[in-house]
N, C-alpha and C positions, 0 to 999 in steps of 0.2 A: 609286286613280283610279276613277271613275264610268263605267260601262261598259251599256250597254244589257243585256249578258249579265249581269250580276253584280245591274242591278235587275231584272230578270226573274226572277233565283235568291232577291232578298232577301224577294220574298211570292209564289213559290213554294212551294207545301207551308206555308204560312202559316193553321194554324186555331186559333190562342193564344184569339183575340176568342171565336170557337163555343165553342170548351172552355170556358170561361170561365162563359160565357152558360149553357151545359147541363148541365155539371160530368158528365158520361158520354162516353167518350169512343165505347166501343161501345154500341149501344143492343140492349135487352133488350124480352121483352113488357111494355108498359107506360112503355117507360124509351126517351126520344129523346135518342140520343148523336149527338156530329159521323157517325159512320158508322153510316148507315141498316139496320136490322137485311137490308132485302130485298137488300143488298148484301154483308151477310157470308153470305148463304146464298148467294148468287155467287160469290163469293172458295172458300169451300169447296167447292161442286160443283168449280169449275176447277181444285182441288188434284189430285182423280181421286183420291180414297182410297177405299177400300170401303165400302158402307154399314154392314156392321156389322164396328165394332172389338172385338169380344169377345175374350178372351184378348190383348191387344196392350198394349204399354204405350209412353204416347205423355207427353215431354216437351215444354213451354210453354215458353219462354224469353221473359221480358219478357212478358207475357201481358197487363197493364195491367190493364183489365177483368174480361178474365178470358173470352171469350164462346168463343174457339175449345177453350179445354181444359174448359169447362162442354158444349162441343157434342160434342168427344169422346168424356167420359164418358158423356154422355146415348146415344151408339153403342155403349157398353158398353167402352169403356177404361180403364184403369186410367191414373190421371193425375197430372203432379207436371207443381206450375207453379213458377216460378224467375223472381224480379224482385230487381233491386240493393233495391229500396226496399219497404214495403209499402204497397201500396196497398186505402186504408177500400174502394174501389168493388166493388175485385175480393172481399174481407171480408164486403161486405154481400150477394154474388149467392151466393158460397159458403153464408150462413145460408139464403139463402131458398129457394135448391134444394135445401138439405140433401144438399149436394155432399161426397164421401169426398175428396176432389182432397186431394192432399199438394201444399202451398205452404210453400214456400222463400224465404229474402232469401240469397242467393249473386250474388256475381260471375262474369259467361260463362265468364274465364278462371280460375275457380275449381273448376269443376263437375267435372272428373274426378277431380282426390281428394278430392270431397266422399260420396264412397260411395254416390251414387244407384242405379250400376247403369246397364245397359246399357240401351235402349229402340228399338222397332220405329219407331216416328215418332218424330220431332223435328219443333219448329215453330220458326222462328227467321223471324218475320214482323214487320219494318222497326226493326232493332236495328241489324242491321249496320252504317248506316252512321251511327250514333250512337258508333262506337267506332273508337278511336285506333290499333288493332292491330287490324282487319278480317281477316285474312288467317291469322293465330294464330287468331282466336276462329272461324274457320270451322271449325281444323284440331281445334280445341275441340270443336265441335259432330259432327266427321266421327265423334272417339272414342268419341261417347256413341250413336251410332248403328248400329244391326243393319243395316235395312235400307234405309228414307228420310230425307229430311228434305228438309222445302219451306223455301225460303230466297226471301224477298219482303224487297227494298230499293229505296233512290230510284234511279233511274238519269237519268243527264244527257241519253241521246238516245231518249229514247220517245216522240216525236212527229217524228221520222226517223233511224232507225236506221246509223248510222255502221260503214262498215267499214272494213278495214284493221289494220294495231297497234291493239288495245285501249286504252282511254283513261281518265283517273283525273285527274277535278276534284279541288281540294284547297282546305275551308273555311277560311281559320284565325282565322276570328272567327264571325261570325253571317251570312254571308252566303244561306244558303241556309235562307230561311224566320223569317229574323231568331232564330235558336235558336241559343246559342252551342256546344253538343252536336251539331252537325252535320257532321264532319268531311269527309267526301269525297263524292262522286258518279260512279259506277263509268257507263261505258257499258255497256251490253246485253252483247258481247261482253266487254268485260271481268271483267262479274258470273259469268259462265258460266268464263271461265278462271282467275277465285278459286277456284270448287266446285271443279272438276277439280284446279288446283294442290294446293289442301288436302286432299286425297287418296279423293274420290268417284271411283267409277269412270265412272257413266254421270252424264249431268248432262241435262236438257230444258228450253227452255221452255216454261208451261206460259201464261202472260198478260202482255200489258203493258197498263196502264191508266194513264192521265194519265201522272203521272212514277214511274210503278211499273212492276216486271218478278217476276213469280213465277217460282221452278225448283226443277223436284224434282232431287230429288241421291240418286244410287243407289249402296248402296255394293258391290253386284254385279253382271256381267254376264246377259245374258240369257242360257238353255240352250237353244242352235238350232246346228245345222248340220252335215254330214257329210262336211268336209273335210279332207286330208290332215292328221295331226299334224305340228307339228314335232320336229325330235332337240334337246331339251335338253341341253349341255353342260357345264351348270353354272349357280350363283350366288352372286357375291359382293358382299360389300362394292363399294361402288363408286370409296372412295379407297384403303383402307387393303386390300384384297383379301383380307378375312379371311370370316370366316362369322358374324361374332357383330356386333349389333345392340343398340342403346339404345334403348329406345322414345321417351323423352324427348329425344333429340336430333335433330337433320332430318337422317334418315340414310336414304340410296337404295344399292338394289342396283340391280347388272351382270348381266343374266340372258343368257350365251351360246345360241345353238339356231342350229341350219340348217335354210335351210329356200329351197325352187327357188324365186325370186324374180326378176325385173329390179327391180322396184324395192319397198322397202315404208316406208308414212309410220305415224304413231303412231297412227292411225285404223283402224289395218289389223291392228294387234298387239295383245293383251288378255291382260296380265298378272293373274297373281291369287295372291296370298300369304295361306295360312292363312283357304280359303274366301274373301276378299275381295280385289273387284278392285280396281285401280288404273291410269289413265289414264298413258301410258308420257308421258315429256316427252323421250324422244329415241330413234330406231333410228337406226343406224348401219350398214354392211357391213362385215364382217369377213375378205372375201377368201372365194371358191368356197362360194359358197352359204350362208355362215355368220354371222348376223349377232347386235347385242347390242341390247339394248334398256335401257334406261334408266326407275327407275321410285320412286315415292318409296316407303321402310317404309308402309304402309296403319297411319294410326292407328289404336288401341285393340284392340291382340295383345296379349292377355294372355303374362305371361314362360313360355319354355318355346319347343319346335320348332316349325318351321312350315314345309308345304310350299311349293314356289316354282313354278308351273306356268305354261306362257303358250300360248295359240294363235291361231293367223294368220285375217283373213277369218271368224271366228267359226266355227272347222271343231273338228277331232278335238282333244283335250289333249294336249300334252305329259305327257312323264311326267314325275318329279317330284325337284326336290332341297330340300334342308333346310339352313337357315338358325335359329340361334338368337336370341332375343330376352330381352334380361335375365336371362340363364342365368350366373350362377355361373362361374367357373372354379374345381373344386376336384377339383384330383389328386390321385394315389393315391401309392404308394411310390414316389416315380422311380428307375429304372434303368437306366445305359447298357449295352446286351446286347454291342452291339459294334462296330468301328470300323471301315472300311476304306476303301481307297482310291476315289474315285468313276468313275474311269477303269479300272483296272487291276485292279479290284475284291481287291487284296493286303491283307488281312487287317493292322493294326495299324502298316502303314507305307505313308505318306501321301507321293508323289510328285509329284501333277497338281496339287494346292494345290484339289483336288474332294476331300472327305471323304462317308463314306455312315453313317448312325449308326443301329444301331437303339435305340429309346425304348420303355421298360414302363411301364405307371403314371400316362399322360396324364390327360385330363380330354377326356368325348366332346367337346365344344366347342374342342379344342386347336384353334389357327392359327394364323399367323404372325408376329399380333400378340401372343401371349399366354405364344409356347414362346421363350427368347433360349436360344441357345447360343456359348459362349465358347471361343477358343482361347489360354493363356497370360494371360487376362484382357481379350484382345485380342474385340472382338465380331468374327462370323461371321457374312456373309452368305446371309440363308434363300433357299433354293432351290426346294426342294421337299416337301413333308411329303405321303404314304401314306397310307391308311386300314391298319386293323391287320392283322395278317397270322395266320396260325390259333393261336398263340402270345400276341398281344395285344399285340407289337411293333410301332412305327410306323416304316416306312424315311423318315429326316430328311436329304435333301443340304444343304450348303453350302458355299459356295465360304469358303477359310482366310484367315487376312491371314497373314503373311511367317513362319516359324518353323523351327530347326534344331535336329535333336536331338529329345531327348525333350519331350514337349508334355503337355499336361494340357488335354483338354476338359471342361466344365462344361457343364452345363442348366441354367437355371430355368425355374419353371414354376408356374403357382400358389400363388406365395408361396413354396416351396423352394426353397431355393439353394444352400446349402455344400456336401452330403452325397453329392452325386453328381458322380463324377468318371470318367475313364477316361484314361489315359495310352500314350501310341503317339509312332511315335520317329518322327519328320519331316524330310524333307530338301527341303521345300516352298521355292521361290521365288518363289511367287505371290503377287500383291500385287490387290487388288482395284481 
């Protein structure tokens, strides 16, 4: 159905006829493209980037032309441009500048195992919302980024800015701009809670023009303030409450801290994993003083440990816990040292249907997803696991299922399984 809004949207952002007519779509010295050269030297002041990029290395995504990663370089950046397609236009400015630029035909949601490397800028100017997975390919672009990335797309209310719930136009033909590649239209507020969601810590506006909205996208906090630290308590998993992390999967920890508050919202808390921040998407209170915050993995942690740090009101750091990310589970010689009761603490005889086990031979990344222990074949409820003790024992609770008599516990662990056992006589009636 024919809607005033829908023909508004369909010649909208409509410059097929100019392109056409000039065949540039940036314009260059000498070269009149739909976008006037005195306006991309507009567009770029309003990013706020440094004048000189020396040492920096800054990626183009969709670049077309090519004018903003030819202006880069000319700053002294080292520069890689990245288009699904090649484009002669951008080919011919490349000869004529006798431009070093490395140009790429990759897919957005290709680029992090395309082995580029990491980069201080990102450019990701009016792709966005040319693609069908917006919200992926930002989380795309968060990975490939050190420190910024300005992120320019159409937005549906830049000529009066809508608040409330965020809002998400949805093309699904040619509706906007008569382009059948145009899939959605984010509002202002919306485009700002993609950045954040996909895992930027600070996020700005930085312009809206016509039905455009520019924002830079920060992937760390800023270093200010000398306010009280909070007491970190830990950090985990946020379903499975282990320590260990995928990078490739949307995986958020639980970061506990106390911290004197009546009240605190996600605005107020600045979580940071492995040098990078991330925008919390939940605080919560956890009873006298103690609260948790909620926050997504920070794309592109390389595998290996990472500290988990957060503080309130941009004051003092927390101190610090560790969390792994595509770390391996590989144990050593498992060994049960020895068994006893978890209540009565009696050595090899199991009454309370609470067991206490010490473990040799983990893997530093053991949790609770990773160690099972068995009673009679029967699985055991994990309780508690220890950091190791001056020996390299791990004290393991778990509560037993039902057993009489003599018992046989089992560990696995790391792909071990048969070889270790420990036998204790039970007269457990505990049923989980």
């Amino acid at each position: 159905m024919t809607t005033p809004l829908r023909e508004r949207r369909r010649f909208q952002n409509d410059f097929a006829g100019e392109l056409e007519q000039k065949g540039w779509y940036h314009s260059f010295e000498g070269i009149d493209g739909v976008m006037p050269l005195e306006w991309l030297r507009e567009r770029w002041k309003r990013f706020r980037l440094r004048e000189d990029l020396t040492g920096s290395r800054v990626l183009d995504i969709g670049p077309w032309d090519g004018w903003f990663s030819f202006e880069a370089e000319r700053r002294g950046a080292g520069v890689v441009s990245v288009d699904r397609v090649e484009v002669p236009n951008y080919l011919e400015m490349h000869r004529r500048l006798g431009s070093k630029a490395d140009y790429r035909t990759l897919d957005v949601y290709e680029l992090p195992q395309a082995g580029l490397g990491r980069f201080d800028i990102v450019f990701f100017l009016g792709v966005l919302y040319h693609l069908k997975h917006p919200l992926l390919a930002l989380e795309k672009v968060c990975e490939l980024t050190r420190d910024m990335a300005i992120v320019e797309s159409h937005v549906s209310d830049a000529g009066a800015r809508q608040t409330g719930i965020p809002k998400l136009e949805y093309y699904e033909t040619d509706e906007l701009g008569r382009q059948f590649d145009n899939w959605f239209g984010p509002t202002i507020d919306c485009l700002l809670a993609f950045c954040r969601t996909a895992g930027f810590a600070r996020v700005e506006l930085l312009d809206i023009r016509d039905d455009r909205a520019a924002v830079a996208c920060y992937r760390k906090w800023v270093c200010e303030g000398t306010g009280p630290a909070p007491v970190q308590a830990g950090s985990l998993h946020y379903r499975n409450y282990g320590i260990n992390f995928t990078s490739w999967r949307d995986d958020y920890i639980d970061c506990w801290f106390q911290f004197e508050a009546d009240e605190l919202e996600p605005k107020d808390v600045q979580p940071e994993v492995g040098g990078f921040g991330v925008f919390p998407l939940n605080i919560k209170p956890a009873g006298e003083g103690h609260w948790i915050a909620a926050f997504k993995l920070p794309p592109g942690l390389q595998p290996g440990w990472h500290d988990v740090r957060v503080r309130v009101h941009r004051g003092e750091w927390s101190s610090t816990s560790r969390i792994a990310v595509d770390v391996p589970v590989e144990a050593g010689e498992l060994s049960i040292v020895s068994v006893c009761d978890g209540q009565s603490w009696t050595p090899n005889v199991i009454t309370s249907g609470l067991a206490s086990l010490w473990i040799k031979g983990c893997a530093e990344n053991v949790d609770r997803n990773n160690l099972r222990v068995f009673l009679n074949g029967q699985r055991c409820e994990f309780l508690y696991l220890a950091e190791p003790d001056e020996n390299g024992a791990r004290q393991l609770n778990v509560r037993m299922p039902h057993a009489e008599g003599d018992a046989v516990f089992a560990a696995i662990h790391g792909g071990k399984t048969a070889s270790i056992v420990c036998r204790v006589t039970s007269v457990c009636t505990n049923t989980p």
